[in-house]
C-alpha positions in Angstrom: 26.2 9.0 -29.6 26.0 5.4 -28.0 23.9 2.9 -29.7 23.2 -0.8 -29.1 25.5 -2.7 -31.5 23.6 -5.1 -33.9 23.9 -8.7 -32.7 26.6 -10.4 -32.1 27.2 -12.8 -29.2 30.2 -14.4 -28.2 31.2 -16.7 -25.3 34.4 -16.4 -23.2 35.6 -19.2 -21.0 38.3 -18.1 -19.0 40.8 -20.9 -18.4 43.4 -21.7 -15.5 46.5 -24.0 -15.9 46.6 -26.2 -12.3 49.5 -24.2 -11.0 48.9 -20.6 -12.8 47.7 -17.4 -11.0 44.6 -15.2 -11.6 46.7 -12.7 -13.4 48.6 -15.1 -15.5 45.8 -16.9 -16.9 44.4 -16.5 -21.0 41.7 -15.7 -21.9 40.6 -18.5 -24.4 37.6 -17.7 -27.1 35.4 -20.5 -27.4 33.1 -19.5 -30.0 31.6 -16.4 -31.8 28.2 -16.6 -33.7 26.3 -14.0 -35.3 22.8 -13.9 -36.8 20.7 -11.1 -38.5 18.0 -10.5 -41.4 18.8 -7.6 -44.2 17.2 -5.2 -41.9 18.4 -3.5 -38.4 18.6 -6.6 -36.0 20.2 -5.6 -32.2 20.3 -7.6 -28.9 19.7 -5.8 -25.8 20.6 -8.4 -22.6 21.6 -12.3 -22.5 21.1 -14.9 -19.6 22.7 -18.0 -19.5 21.3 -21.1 -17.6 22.6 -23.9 -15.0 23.1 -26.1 -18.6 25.7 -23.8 -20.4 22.7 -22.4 -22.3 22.7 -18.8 -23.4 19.6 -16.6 -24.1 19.2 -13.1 -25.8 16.9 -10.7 -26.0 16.7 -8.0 -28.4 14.4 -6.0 -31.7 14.5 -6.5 -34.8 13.1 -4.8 -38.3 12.9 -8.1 -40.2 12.1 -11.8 -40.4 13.9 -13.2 -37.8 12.5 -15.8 -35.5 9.1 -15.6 -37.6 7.4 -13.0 -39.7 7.7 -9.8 -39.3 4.6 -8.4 -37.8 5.1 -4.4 -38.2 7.7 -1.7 -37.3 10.5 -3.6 -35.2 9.6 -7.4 -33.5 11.0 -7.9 -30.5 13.3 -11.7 -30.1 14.5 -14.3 -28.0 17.0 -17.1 -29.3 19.0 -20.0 -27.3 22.2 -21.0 -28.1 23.8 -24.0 -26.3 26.6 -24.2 -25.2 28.8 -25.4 -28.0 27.6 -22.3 -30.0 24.5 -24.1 -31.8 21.3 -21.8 -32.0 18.8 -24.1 -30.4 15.8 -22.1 -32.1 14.9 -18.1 -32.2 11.3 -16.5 -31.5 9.9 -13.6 -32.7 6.9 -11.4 -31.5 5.2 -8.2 -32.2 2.3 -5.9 -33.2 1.6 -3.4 -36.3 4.0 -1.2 -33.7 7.4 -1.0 -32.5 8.2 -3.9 -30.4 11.4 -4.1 -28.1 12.5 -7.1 -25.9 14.9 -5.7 -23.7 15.2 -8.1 -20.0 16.2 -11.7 -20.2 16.3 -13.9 -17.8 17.1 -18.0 -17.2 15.2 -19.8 -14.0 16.0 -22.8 -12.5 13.3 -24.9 -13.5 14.2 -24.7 -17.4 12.4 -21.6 -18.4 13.2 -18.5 -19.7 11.7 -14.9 -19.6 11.9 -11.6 -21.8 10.4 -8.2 -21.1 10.6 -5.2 -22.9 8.1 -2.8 -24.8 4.8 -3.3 -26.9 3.6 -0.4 -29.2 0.6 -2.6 -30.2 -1.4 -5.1 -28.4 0.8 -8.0 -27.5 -0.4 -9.7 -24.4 -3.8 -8.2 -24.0 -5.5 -4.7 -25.0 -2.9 -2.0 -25.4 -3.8 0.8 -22.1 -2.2 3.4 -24.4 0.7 4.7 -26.4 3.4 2.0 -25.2 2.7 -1.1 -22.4 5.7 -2.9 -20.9 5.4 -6.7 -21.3 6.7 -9.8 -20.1 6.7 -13.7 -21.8 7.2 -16.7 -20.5 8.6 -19.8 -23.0 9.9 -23.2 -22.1 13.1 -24.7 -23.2 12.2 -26.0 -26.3 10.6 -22.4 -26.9 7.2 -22.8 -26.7 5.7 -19.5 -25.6 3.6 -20.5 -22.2 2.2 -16.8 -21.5 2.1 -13.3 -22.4 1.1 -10.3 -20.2 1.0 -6.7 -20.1 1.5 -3.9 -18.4 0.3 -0.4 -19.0 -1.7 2.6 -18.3 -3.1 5.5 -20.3 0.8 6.9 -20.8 3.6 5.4 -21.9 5.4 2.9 -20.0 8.4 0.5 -21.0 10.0 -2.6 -19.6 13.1 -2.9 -18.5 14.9 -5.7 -16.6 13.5 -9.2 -15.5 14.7 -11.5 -13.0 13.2 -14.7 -11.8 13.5 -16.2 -8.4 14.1 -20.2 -7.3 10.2 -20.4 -6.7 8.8 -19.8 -10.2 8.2 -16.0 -9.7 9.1 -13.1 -11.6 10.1 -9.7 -11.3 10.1 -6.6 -14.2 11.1 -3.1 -13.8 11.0 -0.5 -15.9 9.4 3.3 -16.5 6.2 4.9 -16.4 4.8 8.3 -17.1 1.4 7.1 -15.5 0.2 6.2 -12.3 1.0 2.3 -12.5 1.2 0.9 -8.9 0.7 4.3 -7.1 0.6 7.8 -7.5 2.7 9.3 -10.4 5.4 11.5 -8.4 5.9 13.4 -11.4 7.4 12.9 -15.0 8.7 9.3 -15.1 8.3 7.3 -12.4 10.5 3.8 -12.1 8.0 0.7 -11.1 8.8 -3.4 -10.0 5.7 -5.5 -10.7 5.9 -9.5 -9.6 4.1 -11.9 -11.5 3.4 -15.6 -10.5 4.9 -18.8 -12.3 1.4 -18.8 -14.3 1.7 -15.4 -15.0 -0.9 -13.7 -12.9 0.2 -10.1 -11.5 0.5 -10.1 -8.2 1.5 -6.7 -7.2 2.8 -3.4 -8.4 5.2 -0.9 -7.0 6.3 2.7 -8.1 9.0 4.7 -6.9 10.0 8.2 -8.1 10.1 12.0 -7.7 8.9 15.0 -9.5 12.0 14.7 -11.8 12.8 11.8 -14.0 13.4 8.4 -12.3 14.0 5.2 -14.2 14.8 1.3 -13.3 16.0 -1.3 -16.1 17.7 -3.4 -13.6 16.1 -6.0 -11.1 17.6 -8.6 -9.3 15.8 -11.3 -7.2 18.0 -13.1 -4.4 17.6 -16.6 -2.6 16.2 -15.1 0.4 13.5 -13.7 -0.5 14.5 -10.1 -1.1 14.5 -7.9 -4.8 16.1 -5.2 -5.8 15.9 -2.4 -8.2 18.4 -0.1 -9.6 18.4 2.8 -11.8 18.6 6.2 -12.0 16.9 9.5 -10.9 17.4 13.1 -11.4 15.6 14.6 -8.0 16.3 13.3 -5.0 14.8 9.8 -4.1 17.2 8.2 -1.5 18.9 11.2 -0.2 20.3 14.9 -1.7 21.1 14.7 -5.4 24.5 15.2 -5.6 23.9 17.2 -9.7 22.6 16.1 -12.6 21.7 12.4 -12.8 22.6 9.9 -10.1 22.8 6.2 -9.2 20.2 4.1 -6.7 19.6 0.8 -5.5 16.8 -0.3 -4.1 15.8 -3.5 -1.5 12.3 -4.8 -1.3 11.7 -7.1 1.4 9.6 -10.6 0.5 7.2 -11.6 1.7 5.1 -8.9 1.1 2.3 -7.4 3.7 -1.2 -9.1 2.3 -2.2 -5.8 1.0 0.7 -5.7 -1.5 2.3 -2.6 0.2 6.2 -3.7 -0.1 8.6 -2.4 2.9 11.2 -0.6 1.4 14.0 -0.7 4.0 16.9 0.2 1.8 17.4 2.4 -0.4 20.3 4.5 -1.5 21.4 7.1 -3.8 24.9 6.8 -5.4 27.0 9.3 -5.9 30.0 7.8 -7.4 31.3 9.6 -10.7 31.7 6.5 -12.4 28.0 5.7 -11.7 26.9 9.1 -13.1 24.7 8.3 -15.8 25.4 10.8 -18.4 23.4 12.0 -21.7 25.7 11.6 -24.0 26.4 8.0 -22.9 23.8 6.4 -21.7 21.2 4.3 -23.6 17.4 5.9 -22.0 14.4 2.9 -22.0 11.8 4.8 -23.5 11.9 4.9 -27.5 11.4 1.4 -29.0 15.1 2.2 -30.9 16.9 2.6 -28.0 18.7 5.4 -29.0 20.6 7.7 -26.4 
């Protein structure tokens, strides 16, 4: 059984000699660093910045960035990029609390999403909401929001975009920004550099259908990726499979996205299996 590893984050810098190949280059280990409290601390992603700044997101079940608030806290912490932690925050509720997404803009800030079992950045909708936070380099937190409905819902990746935007996906079992298809549903909302919500979008079939990866480009596009286990860009091919999906920006004035790509993948290697893959929902992240 898979399970996130506790923290530990290490920087490689790959190194070329003026006259050496791809292949014949080493691999030279600039640092390792590692931080944790005596209870169960584990990263989830890490974003690194135009600066050589590094970023991770992750949960933990004791005092790391702050007092522990209840159940596990979810954290963000820079490192620069000599290795020096720069400073660590720490957020939560009197429930579990998971930062999953990270991700480094352009204009020195930094955003984490994940899950909120209590009321983080506004009334809780029910059971579980997915949130996202805003904080500045020097980590001062500039906004919270979230995300939820009467079901559970979780929040996956984040990605921000050279405008100040910023884009989460994630799963719901609700009806979030459509219709519930059935089950789980995966969902991309965009939120504004002040943290106003500007639209939602869900995507799924009767079966279970899941997104904890989003990417936004420099022309104006985002995409989603994920899994599903009915068919939601073509025949499933058995069992779990692969998909990507392209939303094109900017987006009708009635927040209807057009979805003009989307595709199922097939590929063995993307197969996401049981016994090996790590599922969103479950503020421990256990597969």
């Amino acid at each position: 059984m898979f399970r996130v590893p506790t923290f530990v984050l290490t920087a490689v810098v790959l190194v070329l000699p003026a006259a050496a190949s791809l292949h014949a280059a080493p691999l030279i280990l600039q640092w390792t660093e590692q931080l944790g409290t005596g209870s169960s601390d584990r990263n989830s992603r890490v974003s690194a910045d135009s600066l050589g700044n590094v970023y991770i997101s992750g949960r933990t079940e004791g005092s790391l960035g702050g007092p522990n608030v209840g159940g596990s806290d979810a954290f963000l912490l820079k490192v620069d990029a000599s290795g020096t932690l720069q400073w660590t925050e720490q957020l939560g509720t009197g429930g579990d609390d998971v930062g999953w997404g990270v991700s480094a803009d352009s204009l020195g800030n930094v955003y984490i999403s994940g899950t909120a079992g209590g009321s983080l950045g506004g009334p809780n909708a029910g059971l579980t909401d997915a949130f996202l936070a805003k904080y500045n380099a020097s980590g001062a937190l500039q906004w919270i929001e979230q995300l939820g409905t009467g079901s559970d819902d979780f929040g996956g990746g984040v990605s921000a975009d050279s405008l100040g935007n910023v884009y989460i996906s994630g799963v719901t079992q609700g009806s979030l920004g459509g219709a519930n298809a059935g089950g789980w549903d995966a969902f991309l909302a965009k939120y504004d550099a002040s943290g106003t919500l500007q639209w939602t979008e869900q995507l799924g079939t009767s079966s279970y259908d899941e997104s904890p990866g989003v990417s936004a480009d420099s022309l104006g596009n985002v995409y989603i990726s994920g899994f599903t286990a009915g068919s939601l860009g073509g025949p499933n091919a058995g069992g779990e499979d692969a998909f990507v999906a392209k939303y094109a920006i900017p987006e009708p004035s009635s927040g209807v996205l057009a979805l003009f790509g989307l595709a199922a993948l097939t590929l063995l290697a993307a197969r996401r299996r049981r016994r090996t893959t790590c599922r969103l929902p479950g503020p421990t992240m256990v597969c």
